[in-house]
Backbone of each chain as ProteinMPNN parsed JSONL, in Angstrom:
{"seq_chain_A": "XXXXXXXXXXXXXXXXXXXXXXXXXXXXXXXXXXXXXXXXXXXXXXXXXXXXXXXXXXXXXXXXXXXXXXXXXXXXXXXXXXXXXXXXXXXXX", "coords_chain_A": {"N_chain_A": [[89.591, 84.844, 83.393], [88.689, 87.069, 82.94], [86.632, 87.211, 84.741], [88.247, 87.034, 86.709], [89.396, 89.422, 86.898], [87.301, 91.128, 87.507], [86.412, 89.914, 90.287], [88.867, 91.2, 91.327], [88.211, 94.472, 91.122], [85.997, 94.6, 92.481], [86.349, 94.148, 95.28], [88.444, 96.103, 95.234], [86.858, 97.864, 95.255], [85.26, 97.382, 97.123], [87.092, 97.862, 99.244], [87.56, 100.63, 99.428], [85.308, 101.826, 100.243], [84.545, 100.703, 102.644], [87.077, 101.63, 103.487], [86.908, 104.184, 103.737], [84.477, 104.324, 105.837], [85.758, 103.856, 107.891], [87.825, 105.903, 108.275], [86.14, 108.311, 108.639], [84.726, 107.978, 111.209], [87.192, 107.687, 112.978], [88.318, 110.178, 112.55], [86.024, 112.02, 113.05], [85.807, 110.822, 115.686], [89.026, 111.766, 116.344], [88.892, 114.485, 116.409], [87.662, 114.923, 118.933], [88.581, 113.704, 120.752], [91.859, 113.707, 120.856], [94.138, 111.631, 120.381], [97.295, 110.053, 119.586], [97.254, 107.392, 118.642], [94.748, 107.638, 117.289], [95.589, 109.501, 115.439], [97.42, 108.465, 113.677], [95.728, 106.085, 112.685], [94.633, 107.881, 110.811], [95.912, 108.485, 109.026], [97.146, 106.36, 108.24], [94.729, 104.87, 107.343], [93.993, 106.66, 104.931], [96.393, 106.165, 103.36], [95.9, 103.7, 102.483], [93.833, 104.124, 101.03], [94.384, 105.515, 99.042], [95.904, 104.14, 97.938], [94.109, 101.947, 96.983], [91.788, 103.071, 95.589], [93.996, 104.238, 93.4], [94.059, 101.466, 92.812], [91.644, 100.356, 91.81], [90.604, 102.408, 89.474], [92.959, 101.718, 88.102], [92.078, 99.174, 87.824], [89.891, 99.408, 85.961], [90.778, 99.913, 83.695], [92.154, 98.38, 82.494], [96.318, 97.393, 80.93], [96.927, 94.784, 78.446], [97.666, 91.689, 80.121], [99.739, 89.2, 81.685], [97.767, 86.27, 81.734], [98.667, 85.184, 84.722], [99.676, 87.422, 85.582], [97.499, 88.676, 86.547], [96.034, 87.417, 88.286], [97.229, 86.53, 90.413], [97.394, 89.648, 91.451], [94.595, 89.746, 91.583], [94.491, 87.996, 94.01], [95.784, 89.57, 96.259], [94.583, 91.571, 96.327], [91.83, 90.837, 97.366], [92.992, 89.382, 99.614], [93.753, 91.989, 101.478], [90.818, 93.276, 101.531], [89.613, 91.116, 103.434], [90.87, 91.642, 105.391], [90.999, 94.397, 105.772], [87.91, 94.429, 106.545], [87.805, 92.747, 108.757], [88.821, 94.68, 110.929], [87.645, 96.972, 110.311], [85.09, 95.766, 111.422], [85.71, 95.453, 113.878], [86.419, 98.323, 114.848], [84.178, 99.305, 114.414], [82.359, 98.078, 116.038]], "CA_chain_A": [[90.393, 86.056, 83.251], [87.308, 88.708, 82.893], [86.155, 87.029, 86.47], [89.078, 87.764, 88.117], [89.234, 90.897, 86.968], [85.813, 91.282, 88.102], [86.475, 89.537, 91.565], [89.522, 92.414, 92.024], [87.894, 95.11, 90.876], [84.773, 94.728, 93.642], [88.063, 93.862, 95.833], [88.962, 97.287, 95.64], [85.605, 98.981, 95.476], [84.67, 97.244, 99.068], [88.278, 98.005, 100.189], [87.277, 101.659, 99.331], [84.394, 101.891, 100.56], [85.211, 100.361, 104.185], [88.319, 102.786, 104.365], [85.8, 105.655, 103.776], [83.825, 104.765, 106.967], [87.009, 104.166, 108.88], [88.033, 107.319, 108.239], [84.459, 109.04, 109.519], [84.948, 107.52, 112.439], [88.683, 107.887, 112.922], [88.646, 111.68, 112.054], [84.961, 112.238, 114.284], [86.847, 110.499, 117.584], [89.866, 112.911, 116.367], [88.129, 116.145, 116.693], [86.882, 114.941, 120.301], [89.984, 113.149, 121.481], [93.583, 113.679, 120.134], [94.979, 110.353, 120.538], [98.192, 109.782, 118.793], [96.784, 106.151, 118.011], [93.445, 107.858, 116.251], [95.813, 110.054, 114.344], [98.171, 107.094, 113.354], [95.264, 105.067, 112.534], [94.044, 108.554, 110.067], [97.065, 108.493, 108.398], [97.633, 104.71, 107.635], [93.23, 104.814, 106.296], [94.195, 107.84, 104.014], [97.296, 105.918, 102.755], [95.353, 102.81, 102.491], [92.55, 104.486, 100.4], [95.056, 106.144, 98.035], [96.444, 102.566, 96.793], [92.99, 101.431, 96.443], [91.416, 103.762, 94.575], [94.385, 103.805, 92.301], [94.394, 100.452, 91.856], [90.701, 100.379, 91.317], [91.018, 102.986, 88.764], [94.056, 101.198, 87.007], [91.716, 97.647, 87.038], [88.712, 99.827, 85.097], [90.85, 99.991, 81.746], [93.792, 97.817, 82.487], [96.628, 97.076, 79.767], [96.881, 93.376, 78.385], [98.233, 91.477, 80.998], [99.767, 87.648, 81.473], [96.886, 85.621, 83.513], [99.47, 84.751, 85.99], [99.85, 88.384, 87.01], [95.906, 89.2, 87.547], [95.122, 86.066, 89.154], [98.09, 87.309, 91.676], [96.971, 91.199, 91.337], [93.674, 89.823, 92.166], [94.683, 87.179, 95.394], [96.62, 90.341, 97.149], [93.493, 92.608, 97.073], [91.003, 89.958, 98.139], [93.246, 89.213, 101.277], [93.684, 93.163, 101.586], [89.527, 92.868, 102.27], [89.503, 90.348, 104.456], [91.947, 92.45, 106.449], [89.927, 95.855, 106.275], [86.651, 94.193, 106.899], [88.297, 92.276, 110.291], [89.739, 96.16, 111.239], [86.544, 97.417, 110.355], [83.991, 94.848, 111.845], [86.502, 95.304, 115.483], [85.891, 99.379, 114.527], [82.706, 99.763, 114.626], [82.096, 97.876, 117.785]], "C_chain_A": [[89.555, 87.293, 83.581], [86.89, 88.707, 84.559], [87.076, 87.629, 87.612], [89.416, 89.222, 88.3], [88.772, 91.332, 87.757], [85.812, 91.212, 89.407], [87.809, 90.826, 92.08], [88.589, 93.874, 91.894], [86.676, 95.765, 91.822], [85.746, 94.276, 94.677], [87.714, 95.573, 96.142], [87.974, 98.237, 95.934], [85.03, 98.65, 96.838], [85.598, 97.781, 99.978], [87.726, 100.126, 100.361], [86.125, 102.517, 100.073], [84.5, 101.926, 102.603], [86.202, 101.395, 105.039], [87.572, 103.958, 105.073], [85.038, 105.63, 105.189], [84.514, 104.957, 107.924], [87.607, 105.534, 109.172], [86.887, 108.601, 109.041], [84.98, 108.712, 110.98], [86.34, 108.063, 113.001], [88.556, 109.735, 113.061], [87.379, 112.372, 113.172], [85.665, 112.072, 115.642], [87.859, 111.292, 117.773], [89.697, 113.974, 116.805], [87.957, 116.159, 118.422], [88.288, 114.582, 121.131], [91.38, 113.265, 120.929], [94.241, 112.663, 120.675], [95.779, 110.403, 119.035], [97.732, 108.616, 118.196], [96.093, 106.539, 116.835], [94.629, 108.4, 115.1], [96.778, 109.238, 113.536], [97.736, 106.786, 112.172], [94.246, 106.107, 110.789], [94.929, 108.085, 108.506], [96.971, 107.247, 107.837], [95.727, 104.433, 107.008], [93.593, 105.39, 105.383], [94.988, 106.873, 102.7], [96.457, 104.546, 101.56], [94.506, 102.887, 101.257], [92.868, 104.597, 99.201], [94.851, 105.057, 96.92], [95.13, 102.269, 96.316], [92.139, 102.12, 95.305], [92.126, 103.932, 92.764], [94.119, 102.402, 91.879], [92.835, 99.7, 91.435], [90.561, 100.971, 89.803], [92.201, 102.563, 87.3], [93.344, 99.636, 86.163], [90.372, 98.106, 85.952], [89.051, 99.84, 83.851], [92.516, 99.607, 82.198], [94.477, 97.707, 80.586], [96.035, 95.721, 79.463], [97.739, 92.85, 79.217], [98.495, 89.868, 81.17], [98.761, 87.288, 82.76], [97.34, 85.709, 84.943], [99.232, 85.935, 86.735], [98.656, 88.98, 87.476], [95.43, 88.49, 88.531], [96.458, 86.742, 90.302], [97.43, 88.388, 92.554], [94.999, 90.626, 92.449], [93.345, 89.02, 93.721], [94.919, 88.397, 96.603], [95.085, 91.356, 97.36], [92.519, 91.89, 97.735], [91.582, 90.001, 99.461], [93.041, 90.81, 101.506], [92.122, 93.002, 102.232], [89.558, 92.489, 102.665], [89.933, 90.836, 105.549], [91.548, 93.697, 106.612], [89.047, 95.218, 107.016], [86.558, 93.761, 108.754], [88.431, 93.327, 110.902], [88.317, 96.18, 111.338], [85.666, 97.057, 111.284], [84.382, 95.302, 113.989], [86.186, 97.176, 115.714], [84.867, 99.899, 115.592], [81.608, 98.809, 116.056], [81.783, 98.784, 118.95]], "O_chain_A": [[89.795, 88.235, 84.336], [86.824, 89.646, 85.353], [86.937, 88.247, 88.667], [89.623, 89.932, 89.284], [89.317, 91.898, 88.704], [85.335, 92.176, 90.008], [87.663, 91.337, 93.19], [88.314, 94.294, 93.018], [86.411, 96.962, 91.938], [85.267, 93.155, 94.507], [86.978, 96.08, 96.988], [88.115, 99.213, 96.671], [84.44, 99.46, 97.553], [85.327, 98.129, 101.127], [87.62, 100.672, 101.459], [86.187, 103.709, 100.373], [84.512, 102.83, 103.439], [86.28, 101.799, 106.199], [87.549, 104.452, 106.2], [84.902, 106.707, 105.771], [84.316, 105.825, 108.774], [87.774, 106.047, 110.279], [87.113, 109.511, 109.838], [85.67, 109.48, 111.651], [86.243, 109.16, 113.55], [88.92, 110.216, 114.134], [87.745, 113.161, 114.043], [85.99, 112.941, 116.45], [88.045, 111.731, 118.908], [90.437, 114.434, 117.675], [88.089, 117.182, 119.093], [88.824, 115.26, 122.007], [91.699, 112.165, 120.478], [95.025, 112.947, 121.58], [95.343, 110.63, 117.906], [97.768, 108.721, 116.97], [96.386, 106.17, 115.698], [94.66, 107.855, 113.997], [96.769, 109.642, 112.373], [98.307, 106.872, 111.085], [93.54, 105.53, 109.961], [94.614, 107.585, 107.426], [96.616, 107.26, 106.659], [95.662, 103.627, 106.079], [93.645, 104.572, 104.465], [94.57, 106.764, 101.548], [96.455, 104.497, 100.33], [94.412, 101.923, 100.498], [92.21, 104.128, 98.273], [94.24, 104.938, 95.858], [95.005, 102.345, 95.093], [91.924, 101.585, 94.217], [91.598, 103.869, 91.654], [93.961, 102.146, 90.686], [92.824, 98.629, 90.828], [90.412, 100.148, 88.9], [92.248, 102.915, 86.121], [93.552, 99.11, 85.069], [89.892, 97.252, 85.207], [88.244, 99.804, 82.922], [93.568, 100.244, 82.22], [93.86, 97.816, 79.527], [94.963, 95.367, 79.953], [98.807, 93.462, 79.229], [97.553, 89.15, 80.832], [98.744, 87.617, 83.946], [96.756, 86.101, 85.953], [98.821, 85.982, 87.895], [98.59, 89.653, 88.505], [94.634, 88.797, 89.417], [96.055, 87.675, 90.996], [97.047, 88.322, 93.723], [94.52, 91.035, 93.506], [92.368, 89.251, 94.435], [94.38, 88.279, 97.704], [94.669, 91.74, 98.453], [92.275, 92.333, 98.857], [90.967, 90.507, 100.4], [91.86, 90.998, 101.796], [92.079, 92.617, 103.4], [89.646, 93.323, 103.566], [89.455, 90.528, 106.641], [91.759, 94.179, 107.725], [89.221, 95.312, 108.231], [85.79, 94.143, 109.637], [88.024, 93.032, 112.026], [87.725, 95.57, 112.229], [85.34, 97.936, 112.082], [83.614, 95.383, 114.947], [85.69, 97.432, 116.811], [84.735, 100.443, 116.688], [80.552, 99.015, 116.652], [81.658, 98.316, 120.081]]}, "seq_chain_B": "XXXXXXXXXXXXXXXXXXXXXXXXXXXXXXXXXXXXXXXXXXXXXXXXXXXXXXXXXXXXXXXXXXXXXXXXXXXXXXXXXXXXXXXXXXXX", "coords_chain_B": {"N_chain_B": [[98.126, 97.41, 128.012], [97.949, 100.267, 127.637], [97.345, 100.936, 125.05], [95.13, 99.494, 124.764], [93.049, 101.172, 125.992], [93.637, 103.823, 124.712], [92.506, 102.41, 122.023], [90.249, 101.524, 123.046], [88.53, 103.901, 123.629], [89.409, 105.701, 122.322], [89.777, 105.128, 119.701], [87.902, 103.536, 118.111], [84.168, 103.324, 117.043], [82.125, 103.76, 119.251], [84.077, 105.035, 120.97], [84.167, 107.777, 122.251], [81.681, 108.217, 123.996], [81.832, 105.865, 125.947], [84.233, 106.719, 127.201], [82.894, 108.48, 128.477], [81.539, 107.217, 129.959], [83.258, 105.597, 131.684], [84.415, 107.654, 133.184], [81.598, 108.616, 134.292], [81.389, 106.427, 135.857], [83.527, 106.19, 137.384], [83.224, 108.347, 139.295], [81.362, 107.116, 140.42], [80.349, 104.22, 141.273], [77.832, 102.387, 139.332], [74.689, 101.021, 138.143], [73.58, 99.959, 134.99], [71.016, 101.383, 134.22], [70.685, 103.405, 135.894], [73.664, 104.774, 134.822], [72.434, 104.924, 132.28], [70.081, 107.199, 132.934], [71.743, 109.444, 133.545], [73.499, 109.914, 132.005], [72.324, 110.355, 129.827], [71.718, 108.733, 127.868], [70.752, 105.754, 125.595], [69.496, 102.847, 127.205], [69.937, 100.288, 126.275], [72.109, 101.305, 124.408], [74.397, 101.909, 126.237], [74.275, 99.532, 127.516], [75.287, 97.973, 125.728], [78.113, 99.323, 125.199], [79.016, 98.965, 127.768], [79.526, 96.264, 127.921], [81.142, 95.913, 125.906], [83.47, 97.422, 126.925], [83.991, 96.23, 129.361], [84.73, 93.235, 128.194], [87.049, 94.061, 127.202], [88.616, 94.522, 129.521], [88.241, 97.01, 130.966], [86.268, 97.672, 132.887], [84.395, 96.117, 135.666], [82.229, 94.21, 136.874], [79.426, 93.485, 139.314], [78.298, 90.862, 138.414], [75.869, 89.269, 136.113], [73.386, 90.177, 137.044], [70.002, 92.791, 136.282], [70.528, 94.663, 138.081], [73.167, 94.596, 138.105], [76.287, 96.491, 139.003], [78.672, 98.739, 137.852], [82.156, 99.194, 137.762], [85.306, 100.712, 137.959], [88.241, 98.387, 136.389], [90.425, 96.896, 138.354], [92.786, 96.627, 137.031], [92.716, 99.013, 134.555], [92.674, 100.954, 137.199], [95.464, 100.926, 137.966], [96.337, 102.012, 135.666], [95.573, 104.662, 135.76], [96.578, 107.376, 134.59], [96.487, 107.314, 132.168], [93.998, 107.125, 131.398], [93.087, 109.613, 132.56], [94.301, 111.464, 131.184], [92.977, 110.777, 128.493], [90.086, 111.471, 129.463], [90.465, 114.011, 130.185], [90.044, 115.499, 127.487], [88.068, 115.28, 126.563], [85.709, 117.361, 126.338], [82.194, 118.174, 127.653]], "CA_chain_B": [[96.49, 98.148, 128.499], [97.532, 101.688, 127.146], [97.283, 100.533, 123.95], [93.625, 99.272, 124.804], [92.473, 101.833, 126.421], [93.495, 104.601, 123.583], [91.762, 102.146, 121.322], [88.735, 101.447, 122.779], [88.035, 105.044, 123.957], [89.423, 106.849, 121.057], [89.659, 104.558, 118.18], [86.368, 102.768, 117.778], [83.182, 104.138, 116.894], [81.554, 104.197, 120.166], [85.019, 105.593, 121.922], [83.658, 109.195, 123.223], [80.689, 107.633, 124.686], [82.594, 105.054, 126.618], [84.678, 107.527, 127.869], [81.875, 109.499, 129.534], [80.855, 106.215, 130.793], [83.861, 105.444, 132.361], [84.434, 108.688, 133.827], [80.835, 108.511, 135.716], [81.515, 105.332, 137.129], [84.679, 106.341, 138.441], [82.897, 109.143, 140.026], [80.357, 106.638, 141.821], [80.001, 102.805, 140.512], [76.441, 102.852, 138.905], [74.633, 100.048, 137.221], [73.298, 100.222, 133.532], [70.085, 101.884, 134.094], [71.606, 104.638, 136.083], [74.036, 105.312, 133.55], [71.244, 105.421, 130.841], [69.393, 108.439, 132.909], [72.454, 110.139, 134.411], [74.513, 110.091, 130.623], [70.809, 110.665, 128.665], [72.131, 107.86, 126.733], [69.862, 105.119, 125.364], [69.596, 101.947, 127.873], [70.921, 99.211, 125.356], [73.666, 101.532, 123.862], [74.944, 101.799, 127.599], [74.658, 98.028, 128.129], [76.595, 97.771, 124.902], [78.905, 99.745, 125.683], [79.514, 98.382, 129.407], [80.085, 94.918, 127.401], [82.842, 96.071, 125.074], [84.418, 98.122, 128.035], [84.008, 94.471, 130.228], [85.409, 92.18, 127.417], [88.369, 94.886, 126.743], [88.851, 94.329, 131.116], [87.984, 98.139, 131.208], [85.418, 97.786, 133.809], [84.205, 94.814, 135.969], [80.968, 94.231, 137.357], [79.388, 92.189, 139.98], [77.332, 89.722, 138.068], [74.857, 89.521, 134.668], [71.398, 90.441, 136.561], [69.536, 93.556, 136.177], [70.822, 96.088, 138.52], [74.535, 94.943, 138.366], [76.996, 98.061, 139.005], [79.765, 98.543, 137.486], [83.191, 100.272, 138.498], [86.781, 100.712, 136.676], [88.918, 97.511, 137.017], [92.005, 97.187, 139.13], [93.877, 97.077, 135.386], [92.587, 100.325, 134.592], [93.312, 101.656, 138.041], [97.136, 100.675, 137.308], [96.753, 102.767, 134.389], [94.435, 105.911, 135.469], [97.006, 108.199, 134.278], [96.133, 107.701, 130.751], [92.436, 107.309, 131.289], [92.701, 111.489, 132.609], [94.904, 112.115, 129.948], [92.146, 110.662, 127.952], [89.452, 112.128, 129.403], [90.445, 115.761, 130.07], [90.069, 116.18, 125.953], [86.372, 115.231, 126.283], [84.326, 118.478, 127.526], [80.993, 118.177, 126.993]], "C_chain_B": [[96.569, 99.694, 128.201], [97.163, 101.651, 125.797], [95.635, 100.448, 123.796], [93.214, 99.823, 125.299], [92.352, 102.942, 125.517], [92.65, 104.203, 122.574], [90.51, 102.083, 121.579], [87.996, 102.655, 123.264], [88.281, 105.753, 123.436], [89.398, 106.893, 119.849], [88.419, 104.213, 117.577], [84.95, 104.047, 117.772], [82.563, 104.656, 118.206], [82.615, 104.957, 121.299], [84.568, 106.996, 123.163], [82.758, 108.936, 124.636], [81.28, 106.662, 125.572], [83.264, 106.121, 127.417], [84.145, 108.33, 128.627], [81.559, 108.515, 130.251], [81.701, 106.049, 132.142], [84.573, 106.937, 133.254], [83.143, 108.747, 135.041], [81.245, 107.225, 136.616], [82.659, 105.324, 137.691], [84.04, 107.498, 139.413], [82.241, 108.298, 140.917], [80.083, 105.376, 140.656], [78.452, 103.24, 140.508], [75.543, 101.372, 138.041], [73.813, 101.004, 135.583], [72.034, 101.276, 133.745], [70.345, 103.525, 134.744], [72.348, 105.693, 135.465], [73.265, 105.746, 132.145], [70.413, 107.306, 131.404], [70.695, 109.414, 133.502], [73.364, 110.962, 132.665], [73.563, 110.833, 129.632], [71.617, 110.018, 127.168], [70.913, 106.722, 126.552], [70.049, 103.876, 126.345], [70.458, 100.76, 127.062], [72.254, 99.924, 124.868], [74.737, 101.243, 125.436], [75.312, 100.297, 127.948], [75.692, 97.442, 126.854], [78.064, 98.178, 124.725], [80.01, 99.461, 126.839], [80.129, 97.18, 128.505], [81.727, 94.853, 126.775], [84.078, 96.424, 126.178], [84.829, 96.841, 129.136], [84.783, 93.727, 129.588], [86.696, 92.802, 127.364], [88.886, 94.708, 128.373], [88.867, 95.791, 131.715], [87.117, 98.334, 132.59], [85.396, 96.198, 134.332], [83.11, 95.262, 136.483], [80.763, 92.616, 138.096], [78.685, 91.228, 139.853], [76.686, 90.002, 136.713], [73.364, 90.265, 135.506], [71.532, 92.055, 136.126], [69.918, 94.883, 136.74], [71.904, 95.658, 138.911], [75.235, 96.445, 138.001], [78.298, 97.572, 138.853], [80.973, 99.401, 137.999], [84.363, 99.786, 137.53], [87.751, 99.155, 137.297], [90.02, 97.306, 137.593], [93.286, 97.05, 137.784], [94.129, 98.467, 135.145], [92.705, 101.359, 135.847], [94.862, 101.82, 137.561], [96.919, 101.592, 136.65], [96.157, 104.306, 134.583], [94.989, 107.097, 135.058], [96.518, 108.366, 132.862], [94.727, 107.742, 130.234], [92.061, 108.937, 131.544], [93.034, 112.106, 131.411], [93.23, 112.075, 128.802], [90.427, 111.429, 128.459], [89.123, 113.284, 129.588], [90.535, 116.108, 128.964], [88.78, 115.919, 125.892], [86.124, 116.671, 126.964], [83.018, 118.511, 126.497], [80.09, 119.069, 127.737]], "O_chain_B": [[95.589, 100.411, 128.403], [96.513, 102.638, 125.453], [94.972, 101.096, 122.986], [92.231, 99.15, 125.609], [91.194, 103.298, 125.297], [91.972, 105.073, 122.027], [89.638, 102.418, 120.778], [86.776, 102.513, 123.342], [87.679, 106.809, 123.63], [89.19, 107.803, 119.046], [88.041, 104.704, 116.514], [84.842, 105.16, 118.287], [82.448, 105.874, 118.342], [82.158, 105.417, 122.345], [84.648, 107.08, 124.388], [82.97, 109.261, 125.804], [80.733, 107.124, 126.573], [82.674, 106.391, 128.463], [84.803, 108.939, 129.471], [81.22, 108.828, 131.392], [81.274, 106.224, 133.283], [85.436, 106.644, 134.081], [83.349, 108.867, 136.248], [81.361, 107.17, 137.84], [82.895, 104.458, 138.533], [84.551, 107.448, 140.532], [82.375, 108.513, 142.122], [79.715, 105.54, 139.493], [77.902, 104.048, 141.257], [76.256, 100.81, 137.21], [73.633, 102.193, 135.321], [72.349, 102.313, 133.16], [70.197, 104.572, 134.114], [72.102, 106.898, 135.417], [73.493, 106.608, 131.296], [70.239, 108.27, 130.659], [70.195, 110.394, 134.054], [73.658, 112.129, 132.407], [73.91, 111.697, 128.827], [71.929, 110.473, 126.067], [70.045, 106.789, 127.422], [71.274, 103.752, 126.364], [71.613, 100.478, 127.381], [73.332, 99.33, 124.886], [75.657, 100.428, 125.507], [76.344, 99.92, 128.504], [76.634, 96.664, 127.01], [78.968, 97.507, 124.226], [81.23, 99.616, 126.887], [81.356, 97.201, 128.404], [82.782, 94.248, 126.966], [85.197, 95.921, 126.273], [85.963, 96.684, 129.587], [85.748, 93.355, 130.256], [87.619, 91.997, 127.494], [90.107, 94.837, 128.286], [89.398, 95.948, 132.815], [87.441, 99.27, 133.321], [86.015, 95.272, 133.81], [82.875, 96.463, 136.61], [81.237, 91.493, 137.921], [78.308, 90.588, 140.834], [77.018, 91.061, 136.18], [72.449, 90.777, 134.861], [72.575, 92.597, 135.758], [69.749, 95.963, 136.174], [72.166, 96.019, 140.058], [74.923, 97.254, 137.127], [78.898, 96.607, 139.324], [80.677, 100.366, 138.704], [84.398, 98.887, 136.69], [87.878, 98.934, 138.501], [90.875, 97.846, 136.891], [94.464, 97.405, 137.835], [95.177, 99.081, 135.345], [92.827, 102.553, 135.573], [95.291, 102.752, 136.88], [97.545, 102.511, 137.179], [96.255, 105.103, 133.649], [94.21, 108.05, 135.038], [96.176, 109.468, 132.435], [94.309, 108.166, 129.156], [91.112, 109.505, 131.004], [92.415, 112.947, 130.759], [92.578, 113.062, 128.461], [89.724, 111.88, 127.554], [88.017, 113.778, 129.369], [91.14, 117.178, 128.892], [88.244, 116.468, 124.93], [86.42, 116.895, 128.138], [82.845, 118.726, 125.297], [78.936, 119.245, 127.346]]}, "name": "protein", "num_of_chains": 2, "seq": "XXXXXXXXXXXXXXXXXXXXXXXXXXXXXXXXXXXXXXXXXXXXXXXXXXXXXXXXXXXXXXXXXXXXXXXXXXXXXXXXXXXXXXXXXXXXXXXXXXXXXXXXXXXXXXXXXXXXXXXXXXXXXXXXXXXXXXXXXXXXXXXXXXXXXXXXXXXXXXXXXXXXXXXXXXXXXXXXXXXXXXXXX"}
């Protein structure tokens, strides 16, 4: 239970983290180039960041909660990483 | 290919830089070392660069050695409207 916490909780702090450089990047290439894509791609990091942070924030002093729905709570942000990091990794290329 | 061309010249980290690339070598095909003193870019970023721009079918070149030259690919011809678009927002 505490683990999975644990395993979302660094979940959201990598997801956070990752957005943050996306964004650098994203917003740097903006300034130079005005591509509708870049500014798209600002927009949908920003949004991205929001959720995470909240839901970082919400896993630091959660209520009591049935297993079922952390072990969920915590499957959906894991993939979420897997799915920045791929974005990211293609990025920073 | 407009899709991949906005991305890999405006999305990605190295986008700007690419875009100057591919701008000289439309002026005059050039190989890597060329581009390193002509851009006053570093020799490896340039050859990294050329790679991504190669794998994406941005450029083609006539072989792996040493003083292959590169030029824009008949894809990116097709498309050179959005490569100006794209690079009349660079001034450097």
């Amino acid at each position: 239970m505490s683990l999975m916490l644990d395993a979302a909780r660094l979940a959201a702090a990598v997801n956070v983290v990752l957005l943050a450089v996306l964004l650098v990047i994203w917003i740097r290439n903006y300034r130079e180039i005005r591509a509708p894509l870049t500014l798209g791609s600002i927009v949908f990091g920003a949004l991205l960041l929001t959720e995470n942070a909240v839901a970082l924030y919400f896993y630091l002093s959660p209520p009591a909660m049935p297993a079922l729905a952390v072990r969920f709570m915590m499957i959906l942000q894991v993939l979420e990483t897997v799915a920045i990091a791929v974005l990211a990794y293609v990025i920073w290329q | 290919m407009e899709t991949v061309l906005w991305q890999v010249l405006a999305g990605t980290r190295g986008g700007p830089n690419r875009a100057r690339i591919l701008r000289a070598i439309d002026e005059r095909p050039r190989n890597a070392n060329r581009l390193s003193e002509d851009l006053d870019m570093a020799y490896n970023t340039i050859r990294h660069h050329l790679e991504v721009l190669e794998e994406n079918g941005v450029v083609t070149s006539g072989g792996s050695d040493y003083g292959t030259v590169y030029l824009p690919s008949d894809r990116v011809r097709d498309h050179w409207n959005t490569v100006e678009r794209i690079i009349s927002q660079i001034d450097d």
